[in-house]
C-alpha positions in Angstrom: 284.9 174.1 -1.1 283.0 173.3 -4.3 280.7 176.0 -6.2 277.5 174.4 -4.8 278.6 174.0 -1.5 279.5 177.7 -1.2 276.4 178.6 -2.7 274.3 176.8 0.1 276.5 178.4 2.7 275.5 181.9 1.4 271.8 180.8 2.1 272.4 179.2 5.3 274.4 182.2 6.4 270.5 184.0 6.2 269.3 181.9 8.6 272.0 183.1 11.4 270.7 185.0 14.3 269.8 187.6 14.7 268.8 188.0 11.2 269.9 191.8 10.3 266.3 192.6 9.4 264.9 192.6 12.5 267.8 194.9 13.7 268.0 198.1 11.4 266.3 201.3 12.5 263.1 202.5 10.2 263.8 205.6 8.3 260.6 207.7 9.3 257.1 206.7 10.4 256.2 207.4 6.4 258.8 204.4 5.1 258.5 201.9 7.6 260.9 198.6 7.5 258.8 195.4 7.6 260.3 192.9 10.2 260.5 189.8 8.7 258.1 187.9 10.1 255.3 190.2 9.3 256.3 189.4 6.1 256.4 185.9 6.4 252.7 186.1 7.8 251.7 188.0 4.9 253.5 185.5 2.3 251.6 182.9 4.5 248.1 184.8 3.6 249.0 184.3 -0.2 250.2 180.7 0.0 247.1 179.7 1.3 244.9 181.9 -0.7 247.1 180.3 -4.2 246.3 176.7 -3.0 242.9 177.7 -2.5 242.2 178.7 -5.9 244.6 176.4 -7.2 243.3 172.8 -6.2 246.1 172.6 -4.0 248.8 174.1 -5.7 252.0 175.4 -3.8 252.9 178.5 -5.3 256.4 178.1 -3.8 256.7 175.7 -6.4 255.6 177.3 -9.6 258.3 178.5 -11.5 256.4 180.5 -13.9 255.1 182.9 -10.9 256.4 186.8 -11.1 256.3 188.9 -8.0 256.6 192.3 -7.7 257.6 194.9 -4.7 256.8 198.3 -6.1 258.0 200.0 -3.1 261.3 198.1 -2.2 263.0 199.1 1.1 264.8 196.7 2.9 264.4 193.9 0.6 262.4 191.7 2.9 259.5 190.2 1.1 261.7 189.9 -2.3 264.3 187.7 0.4 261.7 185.7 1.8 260.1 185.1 -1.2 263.3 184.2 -3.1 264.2 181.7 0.4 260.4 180.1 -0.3 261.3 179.3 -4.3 264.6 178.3 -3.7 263.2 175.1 -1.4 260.0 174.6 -3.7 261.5 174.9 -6.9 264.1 172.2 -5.9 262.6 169.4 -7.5 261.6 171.4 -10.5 265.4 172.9 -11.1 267.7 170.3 -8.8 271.0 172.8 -9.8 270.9 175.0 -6.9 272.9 177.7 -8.5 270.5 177.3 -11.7 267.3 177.6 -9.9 268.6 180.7 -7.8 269.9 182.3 -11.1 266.4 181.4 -12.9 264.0 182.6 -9.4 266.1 186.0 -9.4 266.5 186.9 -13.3 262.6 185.8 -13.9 260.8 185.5 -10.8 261.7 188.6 -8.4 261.4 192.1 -9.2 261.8 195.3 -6.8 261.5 199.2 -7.3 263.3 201.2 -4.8 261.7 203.7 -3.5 265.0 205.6 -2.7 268.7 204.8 -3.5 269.5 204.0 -0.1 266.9 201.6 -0.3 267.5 199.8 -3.6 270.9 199.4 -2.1 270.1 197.8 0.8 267.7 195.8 -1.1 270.3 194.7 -3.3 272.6 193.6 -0.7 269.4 191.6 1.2 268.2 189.7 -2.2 272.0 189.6 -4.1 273.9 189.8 -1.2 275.9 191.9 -3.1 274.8 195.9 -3.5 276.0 195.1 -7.6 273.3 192.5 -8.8 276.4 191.4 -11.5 279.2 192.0 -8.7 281.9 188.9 -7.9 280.2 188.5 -4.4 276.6 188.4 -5.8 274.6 184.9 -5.7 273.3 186.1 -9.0 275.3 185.4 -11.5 273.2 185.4 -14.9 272.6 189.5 -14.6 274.7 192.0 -17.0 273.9 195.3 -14.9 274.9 195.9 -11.0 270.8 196.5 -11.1 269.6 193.1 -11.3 265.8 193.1 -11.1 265.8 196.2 -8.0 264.9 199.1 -10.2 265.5 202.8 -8.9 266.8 205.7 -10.8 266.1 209.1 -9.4 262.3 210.8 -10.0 261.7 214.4 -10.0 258.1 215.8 -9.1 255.6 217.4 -11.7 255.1 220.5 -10.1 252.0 222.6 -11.1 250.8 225.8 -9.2 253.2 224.9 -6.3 252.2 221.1 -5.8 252.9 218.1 -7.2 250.4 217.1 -10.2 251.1 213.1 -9.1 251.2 213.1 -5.2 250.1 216.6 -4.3 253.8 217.4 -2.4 254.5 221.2 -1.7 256.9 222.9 -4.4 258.3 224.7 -1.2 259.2 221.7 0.9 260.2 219.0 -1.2 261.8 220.6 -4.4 265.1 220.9 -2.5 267.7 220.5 -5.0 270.0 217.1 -6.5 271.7 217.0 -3.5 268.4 215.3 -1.3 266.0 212.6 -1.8 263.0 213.8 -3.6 260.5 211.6 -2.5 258.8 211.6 -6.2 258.2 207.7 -6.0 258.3 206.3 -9.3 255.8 203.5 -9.1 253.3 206.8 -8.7 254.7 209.6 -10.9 253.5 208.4 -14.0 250.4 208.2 -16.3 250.6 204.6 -17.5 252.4 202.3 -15.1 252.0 199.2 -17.1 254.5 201.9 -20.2 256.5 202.5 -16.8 256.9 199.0 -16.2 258.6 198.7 -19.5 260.6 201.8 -19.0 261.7 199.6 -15.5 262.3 196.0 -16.7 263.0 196.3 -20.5 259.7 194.0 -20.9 256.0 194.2 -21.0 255.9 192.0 -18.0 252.6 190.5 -16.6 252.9 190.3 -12.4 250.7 187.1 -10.8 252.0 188.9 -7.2 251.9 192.7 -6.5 253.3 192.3 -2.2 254.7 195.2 -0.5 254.5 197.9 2.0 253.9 201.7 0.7 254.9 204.4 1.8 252.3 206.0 4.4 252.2 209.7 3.9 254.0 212.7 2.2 257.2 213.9 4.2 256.7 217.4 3.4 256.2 219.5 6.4 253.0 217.7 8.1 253.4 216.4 11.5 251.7 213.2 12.7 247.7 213.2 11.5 247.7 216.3 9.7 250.1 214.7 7.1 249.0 214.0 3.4 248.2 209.9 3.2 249.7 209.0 0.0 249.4 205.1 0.5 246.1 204.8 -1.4 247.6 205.9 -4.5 250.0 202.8 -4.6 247.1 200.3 -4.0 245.2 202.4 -6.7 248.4 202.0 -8.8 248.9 198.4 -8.1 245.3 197.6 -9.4 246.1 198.9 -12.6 248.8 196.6 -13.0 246.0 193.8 -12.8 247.9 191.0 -10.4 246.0 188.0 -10.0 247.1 188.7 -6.1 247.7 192.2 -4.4 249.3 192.1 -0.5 250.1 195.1 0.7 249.9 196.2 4.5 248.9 200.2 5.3 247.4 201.9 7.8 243.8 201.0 9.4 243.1 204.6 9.1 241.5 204.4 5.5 238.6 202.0 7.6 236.6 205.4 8.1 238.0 207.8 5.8 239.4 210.8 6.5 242.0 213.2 4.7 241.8 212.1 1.1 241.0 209.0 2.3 237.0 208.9 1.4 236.7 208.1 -2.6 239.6 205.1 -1.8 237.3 204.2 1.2 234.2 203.6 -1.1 236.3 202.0 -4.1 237.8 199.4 -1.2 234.8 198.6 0.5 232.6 198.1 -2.7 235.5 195.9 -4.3 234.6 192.4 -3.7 237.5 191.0 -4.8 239.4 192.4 -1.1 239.2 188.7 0.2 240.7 188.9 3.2 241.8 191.8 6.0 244.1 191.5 8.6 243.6 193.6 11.1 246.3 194.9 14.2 244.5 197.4 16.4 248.1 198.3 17.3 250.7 199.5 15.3 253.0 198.7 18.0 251.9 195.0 17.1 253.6 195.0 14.2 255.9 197.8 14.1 258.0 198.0 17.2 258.7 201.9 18.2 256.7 203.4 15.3 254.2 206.2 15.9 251.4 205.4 14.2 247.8 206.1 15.5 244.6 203.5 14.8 246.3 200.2 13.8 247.7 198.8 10.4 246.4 195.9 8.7 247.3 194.1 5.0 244.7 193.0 2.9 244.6 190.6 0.3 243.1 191.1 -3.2 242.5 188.8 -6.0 241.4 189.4 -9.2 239.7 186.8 -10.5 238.2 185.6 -7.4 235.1 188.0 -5.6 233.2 187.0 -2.8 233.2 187.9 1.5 235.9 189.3 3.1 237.8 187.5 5.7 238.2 190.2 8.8 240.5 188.7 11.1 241.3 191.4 14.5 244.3 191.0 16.3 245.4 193.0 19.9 248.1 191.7 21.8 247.1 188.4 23.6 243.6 188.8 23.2 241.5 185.8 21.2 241.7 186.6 17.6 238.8 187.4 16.5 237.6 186.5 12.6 234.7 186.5 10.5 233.7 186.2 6.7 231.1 189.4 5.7 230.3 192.5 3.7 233.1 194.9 4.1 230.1 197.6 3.9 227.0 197.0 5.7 223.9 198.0 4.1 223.1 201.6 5.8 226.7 202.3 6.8 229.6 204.3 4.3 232.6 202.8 6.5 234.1 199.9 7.7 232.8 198.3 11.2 236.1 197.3 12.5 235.2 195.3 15.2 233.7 191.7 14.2 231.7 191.6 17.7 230.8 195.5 17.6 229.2 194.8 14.4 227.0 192.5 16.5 226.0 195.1 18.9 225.8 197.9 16.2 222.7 195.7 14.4 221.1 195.2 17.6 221.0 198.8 18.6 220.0 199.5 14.9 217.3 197.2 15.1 215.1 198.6 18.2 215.8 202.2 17.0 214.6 201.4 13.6 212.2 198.1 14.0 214.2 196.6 11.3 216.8 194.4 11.1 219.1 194.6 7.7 220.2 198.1 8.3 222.3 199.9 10.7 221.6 203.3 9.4 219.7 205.4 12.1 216.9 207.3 11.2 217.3 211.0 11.1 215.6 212.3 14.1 217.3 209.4 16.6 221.0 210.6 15.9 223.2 212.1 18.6 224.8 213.5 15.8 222.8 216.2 15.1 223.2 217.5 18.3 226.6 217.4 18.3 228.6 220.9 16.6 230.8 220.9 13.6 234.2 222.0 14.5 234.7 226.0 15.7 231.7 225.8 17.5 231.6 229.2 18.3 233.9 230.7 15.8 237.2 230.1 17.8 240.4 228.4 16.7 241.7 226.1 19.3 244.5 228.6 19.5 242.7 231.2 20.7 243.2 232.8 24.4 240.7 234.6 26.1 241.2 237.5 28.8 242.0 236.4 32.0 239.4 239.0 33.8 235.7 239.5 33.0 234.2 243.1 31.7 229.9 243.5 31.4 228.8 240.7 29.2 231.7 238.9 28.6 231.2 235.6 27.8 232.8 232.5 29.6 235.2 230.4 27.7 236.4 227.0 27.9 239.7 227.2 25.7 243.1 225.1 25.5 244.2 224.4 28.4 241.9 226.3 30.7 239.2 229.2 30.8 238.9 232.8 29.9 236.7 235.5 28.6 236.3 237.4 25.6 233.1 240.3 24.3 229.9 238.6 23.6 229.6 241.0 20.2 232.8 239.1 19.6 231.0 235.6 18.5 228.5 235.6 15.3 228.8 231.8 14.9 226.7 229.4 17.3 224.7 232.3 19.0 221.9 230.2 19.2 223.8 228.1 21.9 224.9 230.5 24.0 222.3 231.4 26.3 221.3 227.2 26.3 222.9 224.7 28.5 224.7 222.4 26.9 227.7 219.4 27.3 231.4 219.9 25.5 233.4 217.3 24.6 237.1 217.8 23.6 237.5 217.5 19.9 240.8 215.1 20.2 240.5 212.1 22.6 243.1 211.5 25.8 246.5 211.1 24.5 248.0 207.7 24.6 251.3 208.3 23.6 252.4 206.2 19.9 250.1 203.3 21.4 247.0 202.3 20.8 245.7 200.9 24.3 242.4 199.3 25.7 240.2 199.5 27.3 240.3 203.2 27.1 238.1 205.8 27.2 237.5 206.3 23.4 236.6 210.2 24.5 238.3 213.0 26.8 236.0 213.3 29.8 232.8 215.2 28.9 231.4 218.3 30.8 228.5 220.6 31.5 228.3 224.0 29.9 226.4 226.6 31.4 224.3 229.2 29.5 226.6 232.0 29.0 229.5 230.1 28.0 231.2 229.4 24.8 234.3 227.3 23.9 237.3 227.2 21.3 237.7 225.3 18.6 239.5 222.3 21.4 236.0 221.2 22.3 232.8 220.3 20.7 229.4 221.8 21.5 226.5 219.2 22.1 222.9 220.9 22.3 220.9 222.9 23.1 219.6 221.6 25.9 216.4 223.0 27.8 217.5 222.3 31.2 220.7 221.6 33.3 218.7 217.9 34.4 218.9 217.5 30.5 222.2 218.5 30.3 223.2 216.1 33.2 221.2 213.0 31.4 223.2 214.2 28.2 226.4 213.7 30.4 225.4 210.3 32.1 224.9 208.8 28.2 228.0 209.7 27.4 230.0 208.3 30.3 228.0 204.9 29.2 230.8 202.0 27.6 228.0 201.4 25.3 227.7 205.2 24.0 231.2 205.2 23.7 231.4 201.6 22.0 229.3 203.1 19.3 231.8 206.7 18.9 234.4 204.2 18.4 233.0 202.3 16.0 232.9 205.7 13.9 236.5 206.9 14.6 239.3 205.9 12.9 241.8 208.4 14.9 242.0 210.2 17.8 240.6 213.1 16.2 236.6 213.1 17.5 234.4 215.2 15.1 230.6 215.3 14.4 231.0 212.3 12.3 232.0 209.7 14.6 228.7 210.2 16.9 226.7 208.6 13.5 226.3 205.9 15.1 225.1 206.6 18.4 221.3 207.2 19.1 219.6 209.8 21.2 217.5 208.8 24.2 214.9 210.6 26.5 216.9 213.4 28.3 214.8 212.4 31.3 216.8 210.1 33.3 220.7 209.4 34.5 221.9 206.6 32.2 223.5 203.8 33.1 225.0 201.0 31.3 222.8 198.2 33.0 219.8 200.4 31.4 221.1 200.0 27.9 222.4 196.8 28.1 218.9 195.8 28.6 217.1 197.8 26.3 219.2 196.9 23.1 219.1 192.7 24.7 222.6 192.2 24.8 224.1 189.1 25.4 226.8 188.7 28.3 229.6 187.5 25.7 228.5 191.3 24.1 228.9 192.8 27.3 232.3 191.2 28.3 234.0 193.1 24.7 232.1 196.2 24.9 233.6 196.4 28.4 237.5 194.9 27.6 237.4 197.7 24.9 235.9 200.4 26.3 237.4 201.7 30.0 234.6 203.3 33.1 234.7 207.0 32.8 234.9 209.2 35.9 232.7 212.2 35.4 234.8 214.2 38.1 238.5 213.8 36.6 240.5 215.3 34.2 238.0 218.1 33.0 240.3 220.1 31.9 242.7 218.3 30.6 244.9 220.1 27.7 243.8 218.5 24.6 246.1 219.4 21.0 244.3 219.2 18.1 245.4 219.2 14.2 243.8 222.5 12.8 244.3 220.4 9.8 241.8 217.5 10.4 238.7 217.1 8.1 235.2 218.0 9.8 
């Protein structure tokens, strides 16, 4: 066999099937594998963003073009990228065995982010785990590195947490014998010195293309975790690519823990051109817990303007539209393309105008609606099980009990009211996102003399049980809950996520054919509020046992 045609068989062998890729096991739900044709979809995104910008250009083609993976796990997008320049560069650099040698010594560039990873990125981009090994389709490289960077990082610890990604001392810093989890690409001052430090030059990147790590794996469980994924985009930035691809979670839509000043830097940076949006993790990750969706965005440098916000769920319709990624009158994201519509039209009759979907003060449900510990109570509390003179009732984790009514100093002004409770985390759905679903746990009255834990939130006071039965009857409506969602990027359910939602006249038993025709909605408007959002029946599941993070922001 000649030396080109053994060459060509070691890139045909990648197109056997299955391709090993799609079979390896992720290593957490923080360092998530990217199947391969997620990747390919995103590589897609920037091929037809390049030729956009570029009269046409294939990028595939360019042989001048330096992508980067900061965050290097399995070695997919480096692969697939490498397989894309390989076919476009053939006419450019006929030599098969030059043109691999120039696309892998000048073109590709990885950083592991741990040594299990580097060498399995090696082995998917060289196949070889030695970049300069005898089995390696490079063959121009002098160190079993190649261009896959990783050399062990330690933490900068300072008062017991980590001065770069905030990691505990007491968790992480657990000897040479473990990962440390100090990700290079973000333990430093100056990345573009770093960069140097990597790659022995003072490289310029056209493509930044990856996917981070999601949160610190020091002790948190599930929401309650650190996010540390905005500080790679943060990072990337300062690099300056002309494109940035990376694909996170949706979480960062509506803020949350840590999340709120990268919020506002996202969604007032013009140059995000494009989201892709999967209401479902599932979607795209097979088997991976992950709550509220993931998406990858593109961003390009040089080119501001609208955002493209394509929404994908299974077999539905995708759904996309070019606008604002921050509507004038809201501080989050509106995820939805078609809730947007129904958000302005709601906006517009509370308000009488129509450029703002910011609701007056006084027509807010929000400000009925408690902070968290209502009355004081942490959701592990446990009442007594029998009453004593003036006990108060209470509606706690996973049932009712009693406790003194000198006991509770905060909320005492509710306590003799009637009022509605709502549990503070919605029904559990498992790892999957679903819909239609219920967007809340099933609302109930609260009578005067009760009191609840930290599980539930108090809305009120209310004047009157028929109050506190209209109160109910809003709440049950798809449209009221429509709004919530619109407002809640997890299944956490705080004060915040009711911004959106206006009060009404506590007069009446609402029903969704009432609002429907007071905001003028349209029937295409009715038919997605009601595939998203699933009937609620008042008389089930009251009491359903609800956990909640004591760790969630208010």
């Amino acid at each position: 066999m000649t030396k080109i045609s053994q060459d060509q068989a070691h890139f045909t062998l990648r197109g056997r099937n299955p391709d090993v890729l799609t079979c390896i096991a992720n290593l957490s739900n923080d360092e998530v594998f990217t199947p391969p044709e997620f990747a390919n979809r995103m590589l897609d995104t920037l091929a037809a963003a390049w030729a956009a910008d570029n009269g046409g250009a294939n990028l595939w083609a360019d042989k001048s073009v330096r992508f980067l993976d900061p965050f290097t796990k399995s070695g997919v997008f480096l692969r697939e990228i490498t397989s894309r320049l390989t076919v476009g560069l053939k006419d450019e650099i006929p030599d098969l065995q030059k043109r691999v040698d120039h696309i892998l010594t000048k073109q590709v560039f990885g950083i592991g982010i741990t040594e299990l990873t580097s060498l399995l990125a090696r082995r998917s981009l060289y196949c070889s785990k030695f970049a300069n090994g005898k089995h390696s389709i490079a063959k121009s490289f002098e160190n079993n590195q190649g261009n896959i960077w990783f050399k062990r990082t330690e933490h900068n610890w300072i008062d017991g947490k980590c001065a770069y990604c905030g990691a505990s001392q007491k968790t992480m810093d657990r000897g040479d014998g473990n990962e440390t989890h100090a990700y290079a690409f973000i333990h430093t001052d100056n990345i573009k010195t770093r960069i140097i430090e990597f790659f022995g030059d003072d490289m310029q990147f056209d493509v930044i293309i990856g996917n981070p790590p999601y949160q610190l794996d020091d002790g948190g469980f599930g929401k309650s975790a650190a996010p540390i994924y905005q500080l790679f985009v943060e990072q990337a930035k300062r690099l300056e690519p002309r494109y940035l691809s990376l694909v996170i979670p949706s979480r960062w839509f509506a803020g949350g823990k840590g999340l709120d000043e990268f919020r506002e830097s996202m969604l007032t940076d013009k140059r995000v051109r494009s989201i892709n949006d999967y209401l479902s993790a599932a979607d795209v990750f097979p088997g991976v817990g992950l709550k509220g969706g993931v998406c990858y965005f593109l961003w390009e440098k040089d080119n501001p303007g609208l955002c493209r916000v394509t929404t994908s769920f299974k077999d539905w319709p995708i759904s996309s539209a070019s606008r604002p990624l921050l509507e004038e009158g809201a501080d989050i994201f509106i995820r939805f393309n078609e809730g947007l519509s129904v958000l302005k039209k709601v906006a517009a009759v509370e308000t009488g105008q129509s450029n703002s979907i910011l609701l007056p003060e006084n027509k807010r449900f929000d400000r009925l609606v408690s902070s968290r510990k209502p009355f004081g109570l942490e959701t592990k509390f446990k009442g007594k099980a029998s009453k004593h003179a003036d006990d108060l009732f209470v509606y706690q984790n996973g049932g009712t009990g009693y406790t003194p009514r000198k006991s509770i100093t905060t909320g005492v002004d509710l306590i003799d009211k009637w009022k509605v409770y709502v549990g503070r985390a919605a029904p559990g759905t498992g790892n999957r996102d679903t819909y239609p679903h219920r967007i809340i746990s099933t609302p109930f009255i609260g009578e005067p003399g009760s009191i609840s834990s930290e599980t539930y939130l108090c809305i009120g006071p209310l004047e009157s049980k028929s109050e506190a039965e209209s109160v109910l009857s809003y709440l049950s409506c798809r449209l009221t809950r429509l709004l919530i969602l619109l407002h809640k990027p997890s299944q956490d359910t705080t004060r915040k996520v009711y911004t959106f939602v206006p009060t009404q006249k506590w007069t009446k038993q609402w029903t969704d054919t009432d609002l429907y025709k007071k905001y003028s909605l349209t029937d295409e408007e009715i038919a997605f509020i009601e595939k998203i959002v699933r009937p609620m029946d008042l008389t089930s599941d009251l009491f359903e046992e609800i956990s909640v993070d004591e760790d969630d922001e208010d």
